[in-house]
N, C-alpha and C positions, 0 to 999 in steps of 0.2 A: 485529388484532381487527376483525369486523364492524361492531364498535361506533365504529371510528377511522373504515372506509368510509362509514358509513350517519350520518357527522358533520350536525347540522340539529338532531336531534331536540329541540324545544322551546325552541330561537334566540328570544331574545324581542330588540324592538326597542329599545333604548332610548328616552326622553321624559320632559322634564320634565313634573311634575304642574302644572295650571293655578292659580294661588293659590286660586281655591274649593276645591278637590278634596274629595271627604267624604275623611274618615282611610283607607278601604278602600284607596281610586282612588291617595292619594300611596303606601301601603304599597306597592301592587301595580307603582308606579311605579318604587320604590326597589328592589325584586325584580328588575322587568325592566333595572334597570341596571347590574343585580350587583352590590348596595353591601349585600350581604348582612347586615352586622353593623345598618346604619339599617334594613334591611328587615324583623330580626328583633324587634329596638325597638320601630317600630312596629305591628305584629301583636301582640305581648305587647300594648301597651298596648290592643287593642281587644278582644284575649278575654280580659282582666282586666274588664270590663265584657258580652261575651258569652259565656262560655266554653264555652256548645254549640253555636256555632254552626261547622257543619263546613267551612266555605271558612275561615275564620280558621284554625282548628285544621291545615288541608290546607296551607296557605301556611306555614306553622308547621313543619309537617313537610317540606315540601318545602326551606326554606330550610335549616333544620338538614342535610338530603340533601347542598346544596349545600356547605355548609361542612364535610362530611366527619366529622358527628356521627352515624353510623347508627343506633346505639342510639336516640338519642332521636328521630330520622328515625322509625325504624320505630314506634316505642310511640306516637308521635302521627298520624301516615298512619294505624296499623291504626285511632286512636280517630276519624279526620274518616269513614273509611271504615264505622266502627258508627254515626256520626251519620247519614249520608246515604249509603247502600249504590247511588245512582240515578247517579253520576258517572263514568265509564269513567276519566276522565282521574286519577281519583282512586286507582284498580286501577292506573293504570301506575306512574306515580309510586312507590305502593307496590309494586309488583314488584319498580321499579329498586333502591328498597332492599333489596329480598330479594337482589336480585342481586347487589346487593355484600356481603352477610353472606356470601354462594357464598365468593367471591374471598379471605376473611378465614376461611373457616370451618377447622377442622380435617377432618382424611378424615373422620369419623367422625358429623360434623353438617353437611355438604355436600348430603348425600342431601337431610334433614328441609329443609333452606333452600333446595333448587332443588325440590321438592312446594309448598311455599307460591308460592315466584317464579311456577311458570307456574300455579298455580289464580288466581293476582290477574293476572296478564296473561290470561287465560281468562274470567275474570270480566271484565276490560272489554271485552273483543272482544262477547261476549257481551250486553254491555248496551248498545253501539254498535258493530255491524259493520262500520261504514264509518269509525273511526276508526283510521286509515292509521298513526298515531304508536305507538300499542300492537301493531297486526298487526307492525310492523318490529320493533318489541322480541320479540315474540314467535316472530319468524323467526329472530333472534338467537339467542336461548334453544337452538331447536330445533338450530341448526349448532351451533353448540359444547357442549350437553349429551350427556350419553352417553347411549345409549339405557335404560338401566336408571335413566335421573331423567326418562327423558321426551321424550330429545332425538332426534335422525336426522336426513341429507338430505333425506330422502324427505317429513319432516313441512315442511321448511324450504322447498323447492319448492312445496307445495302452497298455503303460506301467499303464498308470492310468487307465486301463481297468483291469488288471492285480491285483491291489492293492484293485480296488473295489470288486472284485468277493472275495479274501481274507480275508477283512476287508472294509464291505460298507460303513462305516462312516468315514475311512481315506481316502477312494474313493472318497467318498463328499467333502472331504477338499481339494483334490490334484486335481479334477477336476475343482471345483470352482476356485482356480489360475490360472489354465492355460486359462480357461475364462477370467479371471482379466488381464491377461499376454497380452491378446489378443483382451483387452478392450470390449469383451462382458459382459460388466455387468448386463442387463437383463437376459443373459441364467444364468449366476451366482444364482444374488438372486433367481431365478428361480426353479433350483436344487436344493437351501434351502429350499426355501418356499415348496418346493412338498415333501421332505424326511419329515418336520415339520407336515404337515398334514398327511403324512402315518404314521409317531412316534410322535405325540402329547405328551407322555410321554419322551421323549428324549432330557434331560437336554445338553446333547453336540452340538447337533442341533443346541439349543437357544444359546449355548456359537459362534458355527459357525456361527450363524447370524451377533451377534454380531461385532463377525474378521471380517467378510467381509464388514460391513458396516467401520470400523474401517481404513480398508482398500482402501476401496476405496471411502470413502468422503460421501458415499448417503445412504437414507436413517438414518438418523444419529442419529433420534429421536429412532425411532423404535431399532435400533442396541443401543441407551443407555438403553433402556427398558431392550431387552435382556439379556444385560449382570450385570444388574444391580437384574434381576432373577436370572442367573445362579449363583451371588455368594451371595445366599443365601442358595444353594446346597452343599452337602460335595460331591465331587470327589471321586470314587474309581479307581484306578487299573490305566491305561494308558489313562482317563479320561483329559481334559485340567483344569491344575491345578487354582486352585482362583490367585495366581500370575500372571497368564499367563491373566487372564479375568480382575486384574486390568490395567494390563499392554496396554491390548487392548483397554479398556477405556479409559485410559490416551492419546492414539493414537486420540482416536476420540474425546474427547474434544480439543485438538489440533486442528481436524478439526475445531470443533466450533467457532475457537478462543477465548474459556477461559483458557488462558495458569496456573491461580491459582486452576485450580480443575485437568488440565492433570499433574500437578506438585503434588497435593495429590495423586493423583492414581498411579504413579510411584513410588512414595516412599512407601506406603501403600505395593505396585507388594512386595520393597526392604526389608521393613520389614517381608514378610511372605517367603522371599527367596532371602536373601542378595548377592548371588551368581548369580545373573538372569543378563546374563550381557545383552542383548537388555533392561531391566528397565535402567540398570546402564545408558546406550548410549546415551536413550531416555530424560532419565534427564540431561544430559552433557547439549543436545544439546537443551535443550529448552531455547530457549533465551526471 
């Protein structure tokens, strides 16, 4: 799935809350550390005392999202989204649960639940164009729907045209998928290999190499190399984090089949970011 390539979307960091913290600041704490059940706790407790206010109610929804409640996901996203219609991040959120009613739907009510999913992903793009996190969901949507809900290539490219002009190096990454999606792995490495030699100094790059070899089986030497560079680099800002680059090497030793070294590099991902659930996954599932 796109959704396994285009892994990041909405990574929050963990932190403890400072002993001030208003109620909001620790809830939102307990969220980003995925302790979901305290996270939901606390949020009750503050829209029992505000219950219109739409970030309480969004948090509310989104946590239920997390914990795999979509029903109640959806009826409270769609109520934070009637309180405050002004929030893009608010439209994604709620798409992503549209999107999982998709996946659960019967043939019959599939249709009706990918019309909603991309009008609230359409709606946030729309009320912030340059939020990059909703255009990839959306680019999503577009490769795996069928054309008669909406979907296409052709929509999917343009949206990654969209991201690239934005943000060139998340353009790299979302173009190179849909390559992968579409089994051109040539034009893939290809588009790596040419951004590497136009930015030689561009550690994300070599981390990109790396995914994509990760990803798709080839080149697998060269993609150890890479990412065995890139974490020797400190990440700043929205940089892919050294978790995120064990975790890809763990992928590709799998490839290799040295299941005892993709087994250190997942936990290794678990230790610098215990929270990282595709590590958690990936280790379940290594047999």
């Amino acid at each position: 799935m796109l959704a396994g390539l285009l892994a990041g979307t909405f990574r929050a960091q963990a932190a403890d809350a400072p002993a001030d913290a208003t109620p909001l600041v620790a809830a939102r704490k307990l969220f980003e550390a995925e302790k979901y059940p305290e996270a939901r706790a606390a949020f009750k407790k503050i829209a029992a005392a505000e219950p219109a206010n739409a970030e309480i109610i969004f948090y509310l929804g989104w946590t239920a999202l997390r914990q795999n409640e979509n029903e109640e996901a959806i009826k409270l996203l769609e109520q934070a989204t009637t309180l405050d219609a002004t929030k893009s991040h608010y439209f994604h959120v709620l798409g992503d649960a549209y999107n999982m009613a998709i996946q659960r739907a019967s043939i019959f009510s599939k249709g009706g639940w990918a019309k909603k999913c991309l009008a609230a992903y359409d709606r946030g793009v729309a009320i912030d164009p340059n939020n990059l996190e909703v255009r990839r969901a959306r680019c999503e949507f577009f490769c795996f729907a069928p054309a008669i809900a909406g979907g296409g290539m052709a929509k999917a490219y343009a949206e990654a045209a969209e991201i690239r002009k934005r943000d060139p190096l998340q353009g790299l990454s979302v173009f190179s998928d849909l390559y992968v999606h579409e089994k051109k792995y040539d034009e893939a490495f290809a588009m790596v290999d040419d951004w590497i030699r136009q930015h030689p100094e561009s550690k994300p790059a070599i981390y990109h190499l790396g995914r994509l070899a990760a990803i798709t089986g080839r080149q697998l030497d060269r993609g150890e190399t890479a990412l065995r560079d890139y974490l020797k680099y400190t990440p700043v800002g929205k940089e892919p984090s050294l978790s995120s680059a064990h975790w890809r090497l763990g992928m590709l030793f799998e490839k290799k089949g040295d299941k005892p070294a993709a087994r250190a590099e997942y936990e290794a991902a678990l230790k610098l970011d215990p929270g990282f659930t595709a590590a958690q996954e990936s280790l379940k599932e290594l047999k």
